[in-house]
PALUMRO-344411 format. One record per residue (C-alpha): residue number from 1; x, y, z. Coordinates in steps of 0.2 Angstrom, whole numbers, plus 2048, in hexadecimal, padded with zeros to 3 digits. Example, Ala and Ser with C-alpha at 12.3 -4.5 7.8 and 13.67 -1.06 7.14 Angstrom:
2
(1 (83E 7EA 827))
(2 (844 7FB 824))
% end
This chain:
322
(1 (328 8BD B2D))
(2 (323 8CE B2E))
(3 (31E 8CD B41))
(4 (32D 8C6 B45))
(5 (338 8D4 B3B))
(6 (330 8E1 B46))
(7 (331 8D9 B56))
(8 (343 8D5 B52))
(9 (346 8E8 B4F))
(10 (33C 8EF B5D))
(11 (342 8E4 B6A))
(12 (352 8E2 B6F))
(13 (358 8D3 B7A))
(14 (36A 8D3 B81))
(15 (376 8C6 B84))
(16 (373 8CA B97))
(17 (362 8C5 B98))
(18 (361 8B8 B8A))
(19 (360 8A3 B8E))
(20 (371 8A0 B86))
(21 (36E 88C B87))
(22 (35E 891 B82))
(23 (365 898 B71))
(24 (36F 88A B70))
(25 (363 87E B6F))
(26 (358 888 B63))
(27 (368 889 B56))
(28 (36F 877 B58))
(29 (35A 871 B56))
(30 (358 878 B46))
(31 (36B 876 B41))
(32 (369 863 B43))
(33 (357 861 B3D))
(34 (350 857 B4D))
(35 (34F 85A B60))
(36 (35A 84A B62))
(37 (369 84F B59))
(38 (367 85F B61))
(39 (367 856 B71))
(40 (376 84A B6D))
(41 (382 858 B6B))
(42 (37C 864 B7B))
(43 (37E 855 B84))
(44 (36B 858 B8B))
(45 (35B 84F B8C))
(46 (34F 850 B7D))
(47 (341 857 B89))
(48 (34E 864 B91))
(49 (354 86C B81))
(50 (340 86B B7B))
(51 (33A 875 B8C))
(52 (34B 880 B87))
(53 (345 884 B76))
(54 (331 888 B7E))
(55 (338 893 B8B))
(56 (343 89B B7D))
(57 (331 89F B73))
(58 (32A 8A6 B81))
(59 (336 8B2 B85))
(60 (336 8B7 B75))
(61 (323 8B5 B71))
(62 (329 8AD B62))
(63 (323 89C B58))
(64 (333 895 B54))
(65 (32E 885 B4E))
(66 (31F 87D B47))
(67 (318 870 B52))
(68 (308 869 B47))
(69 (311 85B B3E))
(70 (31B 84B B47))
(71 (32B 856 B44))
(72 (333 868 B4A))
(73 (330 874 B3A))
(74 (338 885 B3B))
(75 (32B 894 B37))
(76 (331 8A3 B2F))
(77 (334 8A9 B3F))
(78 (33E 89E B45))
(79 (349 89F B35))
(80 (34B 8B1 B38))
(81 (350 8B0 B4B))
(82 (35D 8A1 B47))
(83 (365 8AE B3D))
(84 (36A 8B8 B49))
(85 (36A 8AF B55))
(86 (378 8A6 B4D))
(87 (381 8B6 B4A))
(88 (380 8B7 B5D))
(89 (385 8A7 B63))
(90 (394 8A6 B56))
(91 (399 8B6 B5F))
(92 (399 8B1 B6F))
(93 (3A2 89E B6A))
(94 (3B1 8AC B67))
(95 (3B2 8B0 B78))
(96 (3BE 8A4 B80))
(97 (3C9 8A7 B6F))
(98 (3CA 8BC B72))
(99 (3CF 8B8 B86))
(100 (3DD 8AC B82))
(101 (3E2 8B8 B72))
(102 (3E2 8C8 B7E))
(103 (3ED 8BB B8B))
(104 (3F8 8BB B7C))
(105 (3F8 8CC B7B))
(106 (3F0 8CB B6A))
(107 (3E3 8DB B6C))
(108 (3E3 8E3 B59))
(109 (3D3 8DB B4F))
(110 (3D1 8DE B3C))
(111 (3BE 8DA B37))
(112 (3C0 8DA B22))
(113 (3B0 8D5 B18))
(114 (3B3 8D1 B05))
(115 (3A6 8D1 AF8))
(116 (3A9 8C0 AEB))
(117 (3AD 8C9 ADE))
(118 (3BD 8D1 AE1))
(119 (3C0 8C6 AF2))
(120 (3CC 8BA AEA))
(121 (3D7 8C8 ADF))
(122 (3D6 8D6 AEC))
(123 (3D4 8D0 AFD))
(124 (3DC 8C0 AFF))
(125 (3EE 8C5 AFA))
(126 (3EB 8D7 B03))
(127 (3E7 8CC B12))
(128 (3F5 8C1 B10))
(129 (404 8CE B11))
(130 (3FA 8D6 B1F))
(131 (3FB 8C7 B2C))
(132 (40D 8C4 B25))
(133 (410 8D6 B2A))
(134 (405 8D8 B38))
(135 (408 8C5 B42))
(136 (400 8CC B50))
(137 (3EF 8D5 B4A))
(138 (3E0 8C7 B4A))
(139 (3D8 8C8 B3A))
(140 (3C6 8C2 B33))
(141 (3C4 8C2 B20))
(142 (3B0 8BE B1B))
(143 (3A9 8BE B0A))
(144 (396 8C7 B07))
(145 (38C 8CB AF9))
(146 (38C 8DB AF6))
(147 (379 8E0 AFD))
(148 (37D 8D6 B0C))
(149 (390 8DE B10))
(150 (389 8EF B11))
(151 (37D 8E9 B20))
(152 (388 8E2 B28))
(153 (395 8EF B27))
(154 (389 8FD B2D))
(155 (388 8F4 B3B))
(156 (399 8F1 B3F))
(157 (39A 8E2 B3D))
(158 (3AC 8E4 B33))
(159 (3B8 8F2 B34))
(160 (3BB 8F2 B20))
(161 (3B4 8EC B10))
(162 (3B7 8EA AFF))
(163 (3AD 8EA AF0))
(164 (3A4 8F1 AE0))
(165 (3A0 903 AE1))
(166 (394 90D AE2))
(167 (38D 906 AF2))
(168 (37F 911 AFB))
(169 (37B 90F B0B))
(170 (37B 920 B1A))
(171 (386 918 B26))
(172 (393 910 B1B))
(173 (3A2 91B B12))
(174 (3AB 916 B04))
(175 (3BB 91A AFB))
(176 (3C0 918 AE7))
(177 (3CE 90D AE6))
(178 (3D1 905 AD4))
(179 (3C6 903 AC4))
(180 (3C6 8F5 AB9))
(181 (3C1 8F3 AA8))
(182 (3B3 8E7 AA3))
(183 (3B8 8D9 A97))
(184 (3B1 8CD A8E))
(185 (3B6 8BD A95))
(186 (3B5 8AE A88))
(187 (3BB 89C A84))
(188 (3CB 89B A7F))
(189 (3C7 892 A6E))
(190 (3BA 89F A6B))
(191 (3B8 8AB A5C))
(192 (3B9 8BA A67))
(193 (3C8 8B6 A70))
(194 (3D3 8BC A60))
(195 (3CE 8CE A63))
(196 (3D6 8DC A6A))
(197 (3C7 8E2 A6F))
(198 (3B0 8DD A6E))
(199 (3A3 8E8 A6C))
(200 (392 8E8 A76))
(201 (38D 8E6 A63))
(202 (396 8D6 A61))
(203 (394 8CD A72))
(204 (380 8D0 A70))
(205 (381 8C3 A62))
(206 (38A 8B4 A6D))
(207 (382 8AB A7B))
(208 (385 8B6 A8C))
(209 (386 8AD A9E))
(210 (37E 8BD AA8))
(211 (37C 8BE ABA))
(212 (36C 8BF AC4))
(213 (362 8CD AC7))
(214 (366 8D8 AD7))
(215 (379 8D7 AD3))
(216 (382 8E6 ACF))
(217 (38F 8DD AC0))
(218 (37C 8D8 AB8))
(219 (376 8EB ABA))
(220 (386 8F0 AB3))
(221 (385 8E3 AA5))
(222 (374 8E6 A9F))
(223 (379 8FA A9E))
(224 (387 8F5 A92))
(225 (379 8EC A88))
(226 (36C 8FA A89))
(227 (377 90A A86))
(228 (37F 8FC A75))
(229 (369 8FB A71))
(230 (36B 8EA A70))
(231 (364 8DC A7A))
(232 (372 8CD A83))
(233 (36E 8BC A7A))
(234 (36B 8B3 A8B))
(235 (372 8A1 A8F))
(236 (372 89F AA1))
(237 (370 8AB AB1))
(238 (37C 8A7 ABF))
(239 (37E 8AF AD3))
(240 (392 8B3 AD2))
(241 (39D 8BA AC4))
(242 (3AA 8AE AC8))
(243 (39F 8A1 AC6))
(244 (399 8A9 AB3))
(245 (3AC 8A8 AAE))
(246 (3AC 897 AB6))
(247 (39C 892 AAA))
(248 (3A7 89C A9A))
(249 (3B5 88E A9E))
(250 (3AA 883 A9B))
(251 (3A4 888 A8C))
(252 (392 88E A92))
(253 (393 89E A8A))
(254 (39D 8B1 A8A))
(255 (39A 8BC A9A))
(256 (3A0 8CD A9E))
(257 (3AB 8CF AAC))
(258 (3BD 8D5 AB0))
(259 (3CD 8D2 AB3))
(260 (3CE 8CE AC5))
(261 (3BE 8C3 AC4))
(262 (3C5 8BA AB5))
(263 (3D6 8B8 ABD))
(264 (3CE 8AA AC7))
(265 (3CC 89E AB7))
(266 (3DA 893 AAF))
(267 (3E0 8A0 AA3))
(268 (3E3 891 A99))
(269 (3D0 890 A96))
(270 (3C9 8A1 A93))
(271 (3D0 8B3 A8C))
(272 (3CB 8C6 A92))
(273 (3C7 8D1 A83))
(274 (3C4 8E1 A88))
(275 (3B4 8EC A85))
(276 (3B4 8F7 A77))
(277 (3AE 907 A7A))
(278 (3B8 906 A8C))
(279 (3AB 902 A9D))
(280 (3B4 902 AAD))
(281 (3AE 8FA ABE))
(282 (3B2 903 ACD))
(283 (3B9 8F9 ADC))
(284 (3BE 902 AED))
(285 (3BC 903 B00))
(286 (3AE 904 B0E))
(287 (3AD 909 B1F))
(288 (3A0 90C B2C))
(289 (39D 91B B2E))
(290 (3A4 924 B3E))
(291 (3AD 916 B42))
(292 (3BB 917 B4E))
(293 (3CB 919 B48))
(294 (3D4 909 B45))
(295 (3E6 907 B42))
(296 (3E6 8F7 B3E))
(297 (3D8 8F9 B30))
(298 (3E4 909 B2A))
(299 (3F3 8FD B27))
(300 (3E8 8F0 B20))
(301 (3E2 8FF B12))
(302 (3F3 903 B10))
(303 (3F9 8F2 B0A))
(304 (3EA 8F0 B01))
(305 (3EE 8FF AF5))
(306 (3FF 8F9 AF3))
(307 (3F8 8E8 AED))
(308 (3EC 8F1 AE2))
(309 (3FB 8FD ADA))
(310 (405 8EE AD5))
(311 (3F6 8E8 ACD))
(312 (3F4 8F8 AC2))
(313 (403 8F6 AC0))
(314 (404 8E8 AB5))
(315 (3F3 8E9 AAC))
(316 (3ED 8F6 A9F))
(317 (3DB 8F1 AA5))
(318 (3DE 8F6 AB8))
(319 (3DF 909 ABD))
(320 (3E3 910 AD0))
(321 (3D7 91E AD5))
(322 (3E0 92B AE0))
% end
């Protein structure tokens, strides 16, 4: 894995002098498990798309399949390359999309990437009022963990993000745009969901559904736990917060969350009881940095903040940062 990590970043092979059939038949091989299947839907010869896939490897000097056993096995390698080679081939399918778009004369792109946790209650109705607005701007809206989003933003991959603050990275900028306040998200029939407000205290003597390591809410939730000196009486580790508010629904336990996350949950089922003394999540924007300027991504932030004001607006647990 590690030679082919640093032959990937210090060689560079272009679109121009790549095998595109030969990329083809590398991603539908591994995609459909088996040279034949591969062969079925290029329409090719099991031999030809094999010889396509060998000449592939040694142009790239790369082992993309193990050949020892009866069947083609991707090596780490291979796994690697198919990512971006993926990434690659998904662009160029675009192609014949953009020329009849531009035909149209529908030349303003808008590349958005989400991360889950705030995707449902920030983006998707920003997004919505934005094409109703904006009939004639295309528009892509992707969802990435936050570690990958960042990556993929520095790259310029996507014009705009949004997502949990602080994020670090030299070539991306961000932007403050709302806090939230961390609740207590619970069953409905649950002790706690008579309160006005739980302590760290309290909520370290019910079962907690947490979130796996690496994920900034568990960072932020095992803070709230430390600073209190008090240790989370563990149920269950999950990857998403929605999913943990999913999991409280169901009876698996209390988590810590907020509003926007918990508004994805039949509020018939759970209750949000704030976090006494107050912990605020901070949500905003992120941009590559130096990146051209973009007046369709302006009018995009623009309707976004308006969205996020009318939120504030009708929560005590939502605040616009100016």
């Amino acid at each position: 894995m590690q030679r082919c990590l640093v032959y990937l970043q210090k060689v560079q092979v272009t679109v121009a002098n790549m095998n595109i059939k030969a990329l083809r038949a590398f991603r539908a091989t591994l995609s459909e498990g088996s040279l034949a299947a591969a062969a079925n839907i290029l329409h090719l010869s099991q031999p030809a798309v094999s010889r396509l896939i060998s000449g592939l490897e040694g142009e790239l000097r790369l082992n993309l399949f193990d050949r020892s056993g009866r069947n083609l096995t991707p090596t780490p390698e291979g796994l690697a390359f198919y990512r971006e080679a993926g990434r690659i081939l998904d662009n160029l399918d675009e192609i014949p999309r953009i020329a009849a778009e531009i035909r149209a004369g529908r030349t303003q792109n808008l590349r958005i990437v989400a991360m889950p946790r705030i995707a449902r209650a920030l983006a998707s109705p920003a997004v919505g009022q934005f094409i109703r607005e904006n009939p004639d701007i295309n528009v892509s809206l992707d969802v990435r963990a936050r570690r990958e989003a960042g990556k993929w933003l520095a790259g310029r991959e996507y014009d705009v993000g949004i997502g949990a603050l602080p994020v670090e990275h030299p070539d991306i900028q961000t932007e403050l745009l709302l806090r939230v306040r961390a609740q207590a998200v619970v069953p409905i029939d649950h002790p706690l969901a008579d309160l006005e407000e739980v302590s760290i205290d309290v909520l370290a003597e019910v079962p907690i559904v947490r979130l796996m390591h690496g994920l900034l809410l568990r960072d932020q939730l095992d803070d709230m736990f430390r600073s209190a000196g008090v240790l989370p009486k563990q149920t269950c580790e999950v990857a998403s917060s929605s999913l943990a508010c999913a999991l409280v629904a169901d009876g698996g336990g209390v988590t810590i969350a907020d509003e926007l996350v918990a508004a994805d949950v039949d509020q018939t089922r759970v209750r949000t009881v704030p976090i006494s003394p107050e912990r605020w999540m901070s949500f905003g924007l992120l941009f590559p940095l130096h990146s051209e300027p973009n007046e369709a991504r302006d009018k995009f932030v623009e309707v976004l903040k308006s969205h996020v004001a009318t939120l504030a607006a009708s929560s005590q647990s939502i605040e616009v940062v100016s």
